[in-house]
VOSEDO-530128 format. One record per residue (C-alpha): residue number from 1; residue in one letter; x, y, z. Coordinates in Angstrom, 2 decimals, always signed. Layout:
N
NODE NUM A X Y Z
...
//
This chain:
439
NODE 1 X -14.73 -0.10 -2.65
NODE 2 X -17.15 -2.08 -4.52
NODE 3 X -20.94 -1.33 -5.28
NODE 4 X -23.52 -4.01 -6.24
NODE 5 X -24.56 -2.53 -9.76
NODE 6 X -26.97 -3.73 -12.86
NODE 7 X -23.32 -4.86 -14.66
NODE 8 X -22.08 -6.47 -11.68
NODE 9 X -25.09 -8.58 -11.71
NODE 10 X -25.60 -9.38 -15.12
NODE 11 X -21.62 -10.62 -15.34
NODE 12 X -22.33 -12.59 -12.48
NODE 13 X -25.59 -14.26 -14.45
NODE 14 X -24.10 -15.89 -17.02
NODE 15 X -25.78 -19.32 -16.38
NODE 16 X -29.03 -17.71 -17.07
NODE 17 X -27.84 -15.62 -19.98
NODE 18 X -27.08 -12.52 -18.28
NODE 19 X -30.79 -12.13 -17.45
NODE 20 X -31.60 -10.72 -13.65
NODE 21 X -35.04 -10.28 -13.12
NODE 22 X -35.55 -14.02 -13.43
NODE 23 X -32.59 -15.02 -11.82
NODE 24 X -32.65 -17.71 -9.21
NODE 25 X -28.68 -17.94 -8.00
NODE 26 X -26.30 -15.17 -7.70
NODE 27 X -22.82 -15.20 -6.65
NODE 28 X -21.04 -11.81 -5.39
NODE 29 X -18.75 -12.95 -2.85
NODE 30 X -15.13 -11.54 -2.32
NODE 31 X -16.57 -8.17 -4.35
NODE 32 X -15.50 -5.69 -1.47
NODE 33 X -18.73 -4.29 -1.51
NODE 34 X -20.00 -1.99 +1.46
NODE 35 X -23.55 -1.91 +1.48
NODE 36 X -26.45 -4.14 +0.36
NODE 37 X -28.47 -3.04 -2.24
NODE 38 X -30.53 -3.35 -5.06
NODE 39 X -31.16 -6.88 -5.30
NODE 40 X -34.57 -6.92 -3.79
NODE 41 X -35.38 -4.72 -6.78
NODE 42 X -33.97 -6.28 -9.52
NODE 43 X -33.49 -10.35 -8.30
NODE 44 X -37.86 -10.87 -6.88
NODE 45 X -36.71 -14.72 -7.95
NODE 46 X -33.75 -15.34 -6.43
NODE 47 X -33.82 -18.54 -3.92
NODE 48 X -29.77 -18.63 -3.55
NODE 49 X -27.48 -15.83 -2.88
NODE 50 X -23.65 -15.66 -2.20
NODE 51 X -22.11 -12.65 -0.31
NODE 52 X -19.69 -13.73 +1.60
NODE 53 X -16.15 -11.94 +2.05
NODE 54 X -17.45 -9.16 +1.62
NODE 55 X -17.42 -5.84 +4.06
NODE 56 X -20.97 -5.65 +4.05
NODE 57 X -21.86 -4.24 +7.75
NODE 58 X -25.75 -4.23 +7.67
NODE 59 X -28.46 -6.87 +6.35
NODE 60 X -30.88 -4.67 +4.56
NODE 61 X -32.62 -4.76 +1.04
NODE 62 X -33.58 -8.56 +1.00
NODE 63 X -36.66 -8.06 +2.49
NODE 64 X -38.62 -8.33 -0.38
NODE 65 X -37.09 -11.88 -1.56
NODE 66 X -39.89 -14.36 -0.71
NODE 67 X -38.24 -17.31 -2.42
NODE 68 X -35.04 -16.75 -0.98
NODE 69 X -34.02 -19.69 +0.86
NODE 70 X -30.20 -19.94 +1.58
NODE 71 X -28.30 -16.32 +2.34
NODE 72 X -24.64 -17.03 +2.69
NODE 73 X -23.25 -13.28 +4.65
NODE 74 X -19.88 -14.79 +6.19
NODE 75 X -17.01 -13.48 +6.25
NODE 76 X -18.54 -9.74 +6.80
NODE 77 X -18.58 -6.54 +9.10
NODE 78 X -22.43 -7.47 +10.49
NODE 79 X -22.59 -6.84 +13.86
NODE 80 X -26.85 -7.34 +14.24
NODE 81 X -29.54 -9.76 +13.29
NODE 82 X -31.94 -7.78 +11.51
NODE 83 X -34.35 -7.11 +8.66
NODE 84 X -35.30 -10.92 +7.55
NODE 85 X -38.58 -11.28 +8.14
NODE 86 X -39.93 -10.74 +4.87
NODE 87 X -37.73 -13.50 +3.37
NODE 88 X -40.52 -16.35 +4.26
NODE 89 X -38.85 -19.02 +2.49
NODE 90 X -35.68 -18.73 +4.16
NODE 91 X -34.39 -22.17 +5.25
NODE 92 X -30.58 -21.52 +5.82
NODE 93 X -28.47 -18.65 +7.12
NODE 94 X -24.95 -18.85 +7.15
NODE 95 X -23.33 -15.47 +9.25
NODE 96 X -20.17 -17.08 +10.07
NODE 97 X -17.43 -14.81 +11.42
NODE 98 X -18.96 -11.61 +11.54
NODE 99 X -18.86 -9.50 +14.63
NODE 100 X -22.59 -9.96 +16.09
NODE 101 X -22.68 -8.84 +19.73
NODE 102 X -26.21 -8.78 +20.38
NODE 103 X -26.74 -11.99 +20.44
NODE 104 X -30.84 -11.31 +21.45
NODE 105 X -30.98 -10.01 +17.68
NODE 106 X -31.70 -13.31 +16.87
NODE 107 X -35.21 -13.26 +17.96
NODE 108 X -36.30 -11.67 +14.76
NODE 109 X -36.02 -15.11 +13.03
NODE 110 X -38.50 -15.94 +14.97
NODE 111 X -40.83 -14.99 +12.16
NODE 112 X -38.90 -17.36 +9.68
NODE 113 X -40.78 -20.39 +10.20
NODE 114 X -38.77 -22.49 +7.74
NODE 115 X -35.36 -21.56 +8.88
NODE 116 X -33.84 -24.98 +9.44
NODE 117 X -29.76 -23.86 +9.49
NODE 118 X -27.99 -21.72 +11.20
NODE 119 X -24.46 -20.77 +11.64
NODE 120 X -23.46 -18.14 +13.91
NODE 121 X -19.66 -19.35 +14.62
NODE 122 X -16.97 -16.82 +14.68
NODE 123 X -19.05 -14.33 +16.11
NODE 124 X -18.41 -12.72 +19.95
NODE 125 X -21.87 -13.73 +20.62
NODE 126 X -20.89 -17.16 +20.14
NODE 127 X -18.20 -16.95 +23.18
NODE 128 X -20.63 -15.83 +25.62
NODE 129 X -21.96 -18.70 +28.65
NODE 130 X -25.08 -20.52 +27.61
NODE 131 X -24.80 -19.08 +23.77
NODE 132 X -26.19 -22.15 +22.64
NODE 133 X -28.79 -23.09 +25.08
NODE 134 X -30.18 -19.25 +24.48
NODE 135 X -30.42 -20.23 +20.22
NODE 136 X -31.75 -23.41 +20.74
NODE 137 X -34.78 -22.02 +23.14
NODE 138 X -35.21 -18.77 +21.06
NODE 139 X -34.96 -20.31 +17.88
NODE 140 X -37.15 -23.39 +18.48
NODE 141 X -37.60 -24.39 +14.49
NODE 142 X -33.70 -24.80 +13.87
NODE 143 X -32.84 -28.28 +13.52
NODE 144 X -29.54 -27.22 +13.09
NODE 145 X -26.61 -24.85 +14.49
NODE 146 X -23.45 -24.39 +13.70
NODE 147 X -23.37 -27.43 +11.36
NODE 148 X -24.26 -29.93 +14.92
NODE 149 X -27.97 -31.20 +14.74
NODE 150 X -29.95 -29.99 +17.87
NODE 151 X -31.57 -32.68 +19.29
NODE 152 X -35.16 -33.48 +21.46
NODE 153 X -33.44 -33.82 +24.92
NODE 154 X -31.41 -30.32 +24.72
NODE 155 X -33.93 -28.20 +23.36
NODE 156 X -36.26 -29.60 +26.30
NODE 157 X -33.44 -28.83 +28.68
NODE 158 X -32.58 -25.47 +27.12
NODE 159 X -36.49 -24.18 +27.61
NODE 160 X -36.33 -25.12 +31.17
NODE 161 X -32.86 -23.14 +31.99
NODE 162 X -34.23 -20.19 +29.52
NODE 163 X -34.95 -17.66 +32.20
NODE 164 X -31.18 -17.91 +33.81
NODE 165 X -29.89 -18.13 +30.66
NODE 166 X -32.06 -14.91 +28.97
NODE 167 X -30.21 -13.09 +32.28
NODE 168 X -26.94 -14.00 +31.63
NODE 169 X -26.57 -13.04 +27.99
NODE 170 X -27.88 -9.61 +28.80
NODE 171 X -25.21 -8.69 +31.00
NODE 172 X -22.82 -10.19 +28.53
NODE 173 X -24.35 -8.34 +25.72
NODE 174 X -24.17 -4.74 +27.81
NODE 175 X -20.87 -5.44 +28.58
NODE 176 X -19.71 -6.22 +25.23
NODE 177 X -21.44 -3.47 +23.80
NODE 178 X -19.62 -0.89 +26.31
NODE 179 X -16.52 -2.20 +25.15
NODE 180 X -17.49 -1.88 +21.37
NODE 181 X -18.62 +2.02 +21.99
NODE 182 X -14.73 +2.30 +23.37
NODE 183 X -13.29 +0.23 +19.77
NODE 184 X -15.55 +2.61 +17.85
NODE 185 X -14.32 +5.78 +19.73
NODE 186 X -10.51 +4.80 +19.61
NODE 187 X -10.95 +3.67 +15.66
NODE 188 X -12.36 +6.93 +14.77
NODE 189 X -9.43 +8.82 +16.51
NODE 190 X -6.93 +6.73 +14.68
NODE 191 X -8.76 +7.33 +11.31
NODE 192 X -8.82 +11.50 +11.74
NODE 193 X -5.12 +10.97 +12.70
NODE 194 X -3.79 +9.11 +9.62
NODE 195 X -5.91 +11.89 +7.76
NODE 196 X -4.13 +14.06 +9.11
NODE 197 X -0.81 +12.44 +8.42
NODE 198 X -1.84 +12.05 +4.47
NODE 199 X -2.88 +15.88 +4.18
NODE 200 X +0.84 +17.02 +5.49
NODE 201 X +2.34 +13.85 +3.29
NODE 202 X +0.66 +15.48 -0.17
NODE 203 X +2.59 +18.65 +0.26
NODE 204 X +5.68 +15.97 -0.78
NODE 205 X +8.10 +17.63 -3.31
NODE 206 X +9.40 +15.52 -6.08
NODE 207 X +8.47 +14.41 -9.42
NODE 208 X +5.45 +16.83 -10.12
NODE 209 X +7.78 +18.34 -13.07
NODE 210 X +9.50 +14.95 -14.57
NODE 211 X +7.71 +12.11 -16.17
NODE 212 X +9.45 +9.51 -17.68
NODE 213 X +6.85 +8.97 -20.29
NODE 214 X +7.67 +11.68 -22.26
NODE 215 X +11.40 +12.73 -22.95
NODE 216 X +13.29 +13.99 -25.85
NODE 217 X +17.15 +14.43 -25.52
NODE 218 X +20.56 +14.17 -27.18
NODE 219 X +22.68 +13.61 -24.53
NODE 220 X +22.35 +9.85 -21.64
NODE 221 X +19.28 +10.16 -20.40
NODE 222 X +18.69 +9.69 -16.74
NODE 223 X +16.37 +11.10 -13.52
NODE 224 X +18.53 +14.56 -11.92
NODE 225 X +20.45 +13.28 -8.90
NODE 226 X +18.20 +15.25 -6.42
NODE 227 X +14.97 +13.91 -7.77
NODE 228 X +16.53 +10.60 -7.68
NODE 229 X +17.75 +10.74 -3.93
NODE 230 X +14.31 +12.09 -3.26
NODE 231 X +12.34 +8.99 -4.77
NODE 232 X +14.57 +6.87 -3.21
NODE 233 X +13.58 +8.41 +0.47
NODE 234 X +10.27 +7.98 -0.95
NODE 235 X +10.29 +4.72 -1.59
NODE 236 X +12.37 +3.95 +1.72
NODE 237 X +9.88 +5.80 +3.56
NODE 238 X +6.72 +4.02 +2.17
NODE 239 X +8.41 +0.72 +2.91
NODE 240 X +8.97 +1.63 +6.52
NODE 241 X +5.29 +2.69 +6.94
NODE 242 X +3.92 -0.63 +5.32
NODE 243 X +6.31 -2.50 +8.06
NODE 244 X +5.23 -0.43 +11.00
NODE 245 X +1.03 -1.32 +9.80
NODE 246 X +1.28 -4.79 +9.65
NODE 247 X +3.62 -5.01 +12.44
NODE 248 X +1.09 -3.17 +14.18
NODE 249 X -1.28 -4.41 +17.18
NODE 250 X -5.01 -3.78 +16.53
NODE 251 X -8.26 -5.69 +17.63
NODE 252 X -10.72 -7.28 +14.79
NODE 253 X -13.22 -5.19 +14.89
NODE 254 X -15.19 -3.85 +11.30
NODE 255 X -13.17 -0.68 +11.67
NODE 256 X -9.74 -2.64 +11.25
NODE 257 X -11.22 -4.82 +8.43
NODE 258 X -12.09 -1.69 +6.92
NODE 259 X -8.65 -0.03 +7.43
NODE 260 X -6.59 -3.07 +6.46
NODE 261 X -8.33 -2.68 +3.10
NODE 262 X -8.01 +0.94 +2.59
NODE 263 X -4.14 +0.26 +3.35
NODE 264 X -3.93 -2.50 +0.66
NODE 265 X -5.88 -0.39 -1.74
NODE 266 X -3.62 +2.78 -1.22
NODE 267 X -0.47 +0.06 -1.58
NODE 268 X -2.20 -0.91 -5.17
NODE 269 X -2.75 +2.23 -6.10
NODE 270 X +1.04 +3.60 -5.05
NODE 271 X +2.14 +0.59 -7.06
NODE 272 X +0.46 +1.76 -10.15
NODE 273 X +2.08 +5.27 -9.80
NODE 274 X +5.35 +3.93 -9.77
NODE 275 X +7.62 +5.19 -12.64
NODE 276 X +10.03 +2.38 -14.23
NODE 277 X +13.81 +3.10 -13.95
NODE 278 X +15.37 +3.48 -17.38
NODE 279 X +18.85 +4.05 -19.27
NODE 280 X +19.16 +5.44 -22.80
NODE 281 X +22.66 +5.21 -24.18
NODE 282 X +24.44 +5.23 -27.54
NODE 283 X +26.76 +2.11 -28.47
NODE 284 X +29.01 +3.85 -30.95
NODE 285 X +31.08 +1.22 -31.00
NODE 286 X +27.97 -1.09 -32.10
NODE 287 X +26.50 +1.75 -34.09
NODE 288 X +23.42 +1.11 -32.28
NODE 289 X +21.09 +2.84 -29.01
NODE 290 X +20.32 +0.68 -26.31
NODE 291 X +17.20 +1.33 -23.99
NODE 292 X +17.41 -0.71 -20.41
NODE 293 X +14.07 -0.48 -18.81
NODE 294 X +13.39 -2.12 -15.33
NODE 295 X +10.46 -3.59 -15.58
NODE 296 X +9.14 -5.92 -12.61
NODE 297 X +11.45 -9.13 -12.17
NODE 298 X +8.81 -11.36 -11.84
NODE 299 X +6.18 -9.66 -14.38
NODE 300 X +5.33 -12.11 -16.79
NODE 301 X +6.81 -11.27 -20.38
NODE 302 X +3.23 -11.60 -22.22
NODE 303 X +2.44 -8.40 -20.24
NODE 304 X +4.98 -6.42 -22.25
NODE 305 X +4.72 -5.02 -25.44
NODE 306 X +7.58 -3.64 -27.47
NODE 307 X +6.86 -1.03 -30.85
NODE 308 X +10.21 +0.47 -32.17
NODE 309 X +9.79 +3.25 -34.47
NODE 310 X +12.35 +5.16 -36.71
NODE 311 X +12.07 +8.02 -34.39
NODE 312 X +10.69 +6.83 -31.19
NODE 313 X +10.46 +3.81 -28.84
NODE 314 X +6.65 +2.85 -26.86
NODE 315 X +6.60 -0.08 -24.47
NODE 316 X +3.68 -1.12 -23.10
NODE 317 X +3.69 -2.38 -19.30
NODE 318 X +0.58 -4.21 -18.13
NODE 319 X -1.39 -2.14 -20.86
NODE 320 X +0.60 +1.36 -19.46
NODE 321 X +2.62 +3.09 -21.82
NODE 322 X +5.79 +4.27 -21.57
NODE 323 X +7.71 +6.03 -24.42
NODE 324 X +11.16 +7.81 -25.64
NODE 325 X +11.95 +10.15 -28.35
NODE 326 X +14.97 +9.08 -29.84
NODE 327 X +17.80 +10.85 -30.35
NODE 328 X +18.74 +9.22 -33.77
NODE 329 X +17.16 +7.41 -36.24
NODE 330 X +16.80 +3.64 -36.04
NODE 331 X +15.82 +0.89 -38.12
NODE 332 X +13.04 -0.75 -36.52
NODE 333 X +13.43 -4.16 -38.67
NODE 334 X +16.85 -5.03 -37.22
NODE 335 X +15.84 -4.04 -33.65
NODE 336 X +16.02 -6.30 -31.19
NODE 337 X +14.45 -6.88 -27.26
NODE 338 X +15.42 -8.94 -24.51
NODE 339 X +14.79 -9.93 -20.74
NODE 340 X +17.80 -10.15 -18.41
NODE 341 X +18.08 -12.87 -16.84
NODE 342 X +19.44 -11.99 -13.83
NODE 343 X +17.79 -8.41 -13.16
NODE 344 X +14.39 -9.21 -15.45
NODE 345 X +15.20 -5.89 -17.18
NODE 346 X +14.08 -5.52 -20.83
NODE 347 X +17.54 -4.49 -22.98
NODE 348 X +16.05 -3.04 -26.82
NODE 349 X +18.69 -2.56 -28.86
NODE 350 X +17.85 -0.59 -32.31
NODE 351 X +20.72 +0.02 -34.85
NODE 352 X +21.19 +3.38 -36.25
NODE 353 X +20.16 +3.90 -39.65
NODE 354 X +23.45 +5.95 -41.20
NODE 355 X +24.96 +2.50 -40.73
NODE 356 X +22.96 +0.39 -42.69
NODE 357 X +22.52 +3.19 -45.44
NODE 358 X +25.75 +3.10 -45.91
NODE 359 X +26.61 -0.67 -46.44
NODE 360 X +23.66 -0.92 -48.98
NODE 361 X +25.27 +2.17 -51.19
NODE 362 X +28.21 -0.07 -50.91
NODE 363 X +26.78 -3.32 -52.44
NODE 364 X +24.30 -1.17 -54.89
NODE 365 X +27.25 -1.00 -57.50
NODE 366 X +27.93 -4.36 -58.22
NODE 367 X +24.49 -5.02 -58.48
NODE 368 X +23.70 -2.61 -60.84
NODE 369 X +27.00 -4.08 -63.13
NODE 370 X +25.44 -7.44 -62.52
NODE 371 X +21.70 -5.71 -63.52
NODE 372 X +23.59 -4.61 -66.88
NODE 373 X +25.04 -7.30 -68.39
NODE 374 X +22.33 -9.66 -67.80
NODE 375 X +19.98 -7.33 -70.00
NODE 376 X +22.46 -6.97 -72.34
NODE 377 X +22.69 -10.77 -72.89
NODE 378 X +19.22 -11.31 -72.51
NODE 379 X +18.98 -8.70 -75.52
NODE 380 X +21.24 -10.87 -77.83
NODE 381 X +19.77 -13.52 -77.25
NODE 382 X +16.40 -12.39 -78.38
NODE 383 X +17.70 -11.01 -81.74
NODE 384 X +18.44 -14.56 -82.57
NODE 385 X +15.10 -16.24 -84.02
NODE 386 X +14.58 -19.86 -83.37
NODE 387 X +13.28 -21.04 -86.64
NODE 388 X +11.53 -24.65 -86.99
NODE 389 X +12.69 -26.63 -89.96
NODE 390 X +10.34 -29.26 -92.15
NODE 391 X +11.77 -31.52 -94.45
NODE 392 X +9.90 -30.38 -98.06
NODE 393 X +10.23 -34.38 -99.36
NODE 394 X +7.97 -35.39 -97.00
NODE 395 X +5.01 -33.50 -98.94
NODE 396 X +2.37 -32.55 -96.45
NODE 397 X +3.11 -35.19 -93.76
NODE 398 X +6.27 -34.28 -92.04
NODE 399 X +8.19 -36.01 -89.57
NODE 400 X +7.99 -35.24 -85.96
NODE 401 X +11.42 -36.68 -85.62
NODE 402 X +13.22 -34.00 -88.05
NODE 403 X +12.25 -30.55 -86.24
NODE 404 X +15.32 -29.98 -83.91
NODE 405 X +16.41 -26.69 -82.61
NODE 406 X +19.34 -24.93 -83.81
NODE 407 X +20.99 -25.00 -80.09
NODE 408 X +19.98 -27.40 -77.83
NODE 409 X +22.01 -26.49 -74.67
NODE 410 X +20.14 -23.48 -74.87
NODE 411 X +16.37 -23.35 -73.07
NODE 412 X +13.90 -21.68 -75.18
NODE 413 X +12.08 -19.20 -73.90
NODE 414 X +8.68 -19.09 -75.23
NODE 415 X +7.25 -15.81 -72.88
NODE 416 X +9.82 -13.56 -73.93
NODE 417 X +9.49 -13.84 -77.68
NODE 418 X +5.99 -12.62 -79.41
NODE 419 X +3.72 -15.47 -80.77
NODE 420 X +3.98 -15.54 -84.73
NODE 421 X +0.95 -17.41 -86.35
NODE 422 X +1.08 -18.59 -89.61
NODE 423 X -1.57 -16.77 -90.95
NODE 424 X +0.59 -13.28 -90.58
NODE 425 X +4.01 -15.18 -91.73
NODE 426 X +1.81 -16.74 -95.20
NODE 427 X -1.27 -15.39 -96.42
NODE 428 X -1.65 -18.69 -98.50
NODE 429 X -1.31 -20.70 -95.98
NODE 430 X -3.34 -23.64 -95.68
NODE 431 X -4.04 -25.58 -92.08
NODE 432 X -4.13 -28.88 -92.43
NODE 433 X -6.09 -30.87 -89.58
NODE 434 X -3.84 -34.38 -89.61
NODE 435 X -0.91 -32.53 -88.65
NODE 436 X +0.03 -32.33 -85.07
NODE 437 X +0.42 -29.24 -83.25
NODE 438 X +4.01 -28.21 -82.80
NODE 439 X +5.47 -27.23 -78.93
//
């Protein structure tokens, strides 16, 4: 169940940069929170505040809001008008479907003088004779209820029928409120009864010992056929139990709100629990070990995430983990996952590694043959010097034209051979400035 804390608030400020205590709207609506709290406290500014579908079952802790004007509480488990009076700027109140009985409750608005809205439909009070007429005289600053405006003619006739009225909706509220003392008495004996049935359900034998999450073996890996058969009834059982709820009779009444989410919570939780079916087997015939996990059919694939290992396998489901010691060594590079189509099963498939290290031993010779005699002609090839040839008749200006290479078909290779200058090949060597560089 949910609580109305500091970080509740402050993610649900954004707008106002996750600052509260001047915070003027706040939205916690479909929060499954139980009790009303806090706010007064930490919101004094607040003028607009959103708690509807909630589970909230008393109006307390507002008090203390004196901008407040609208307070949305529909869709909750209030069964009284109550505590308001303090929230002077209150100008619309929105209790829509709730289970308010005591429908003379609402004379404590009386003291909200600015209260202009009201909506009140969905409640039992609102099915009882002369529901309106009773607002409209008790309530004589509304302007509107339940969304139709109130006009000059009823109210006049409503103040004039008021005493009848006042009499009728008190027998209708005592008789109501007999009935609700029975719903509360019957609820409660229901609740200590499923109790009961959940204290003899723990002593369940199954799958204390086993978890799938852990496992190192040699041999196919698979659940023991009694545990199996076991989870199985498990299962069948749960399934049976979630038919026979919801297939269930009950009257709507705060206790069955309350137990209809306590029976979707425990159905979250149980889901959670559940261990993932799994196969580990060894293709020998593929030299490889396949792992068939059944995941969810409908789980969306960016919720999975696959990490093969030389020794293990870890796949994460929806941020769970759930990993295998494996019983050979795999090569993690040439592993491969997949989603069936059919079943939505992921298939890995990771290849052994004695296979691969033996094809590369195989194609390592003729490499190494291949490594050889490229060095060796790479060797011979640098013991033959490239020289560069200058015709002496042309004195100290020498043709461009006339320096050839001794092979052309060959490329030269300038980064392999060491730079001679010709300072270290002649001492007497003279640079002269008109002649161009040679390449």
């Amino acid at each position: 169940m949910g609580r109305i804390t500091e970080d509740l608030i402050r993610r649900n400020a954004e707008h106002n940069d996750c600052v509260i205590f001047s915070l003027e709207e706040l939205s916690l609506h479909q929060q499954e929170i139980e009790r009303l709290e806090h706010i007064d406290k930490w919101c004094r500014d607040l003028k607009i505040l959103y708690l509807q579908n909630n589970l909230i079952g008393k109006i307390e802790n507002v008090s203390k809001l004196k901008r407040l004007e609208y307070l949305n509480l529909a869709l909750n488990n209030i069964e009284k008008i109550e505590n308001l009076e303090g929230c002077e700027g209150l100008t619309k109140l929105d209790l829509t479907v709730n289970f308010i009985g005591e429908l003379s409750s609402i004379k404590t608005l009386q003291h909200n003088i600015h209260l202009k809205e009201l909506f009140l439909m969905g409640n039992p009070c609102a099915d009882f004779d002369g529901y309106r007429q009773f607002v409209v005289a008790t309530l004589q600053q509304l302007k509107w209820l339940d969304g139709k405006e109130i006009e000059r003619s009823e109210r006049i006739q409503a103040l004039q029928n008021f005493p009848v009225i006042e009499q009728q909706i008190g027998e209708q509220e005592r008789a109501y409120c007999l009935r609700r003392a029975k719903d509360k008495e019957e609820a409660q004996r229901n609740l200590r009864e499923e109790e009961g049935n959940e204290a003899k359900g723990r002593s369940y034998p199954g799958f204390e010992g086993w978890s799938p999450f852990s496992v190192e073996s040699k041999d196919h890996i698979q659940a023991p056929e009694g545990q199996e058969g076991e989870c199985n009834q498990k299962k069948f059982k749960d399934s049976e139990d979630d038919l026979e709820f919801w297939n269930k009779p009950s009257l709507f009444t705060p206790e069955s709100r309350l137990e209809t989410l306590r029976h979707m919570e425990k159905q979250r939780k149980d889901q959670e629990k559940l261990r993932l079916d799994f196969s580990l087997k060894d293709d020998e015939k593929r030299n490889q070990i396949i792992l068939d996990l059944a995941v969810y059919r409908y789980m969306d694939t960016s919720l999975i995430d696959v990490d093969v290992q030389p020794t293990y396998v870890r796949v994460m489901v929806k941020g769970k983990p759930f990993q295998l010691v494996l019983p050979a060594e795999v090569k993690p590079d040439g592993s491969s996952a997949k989603r069936s189509q059919t079943t939505g099963h992921l298939v890995i498939c990771m290849p052994k590694v004695d296979g691969v290290i033996t094809g590369w031993r195989q194609t390592s010779k003729p490499g190494e043959s291949t490594l050889d005699s490229s060095r060796e002609h790479t060797n011979q090839r640098s013991k033959q010097i490239e020289k560069l040839e200058v015709d002496p008749s042309k004195h100290s200006f020498p043709d461009v034209a006339n320096i050839v290479q001794e092979k052309k078909h060959r490329p030269r290779r300038v980064q392999s051979e060491p730079k001679i200058t010709a300072s270290e090949e002649d001492p007497d060597f003279e640079d002269n400035p008109e002649v161009p560089p040679l390449i």
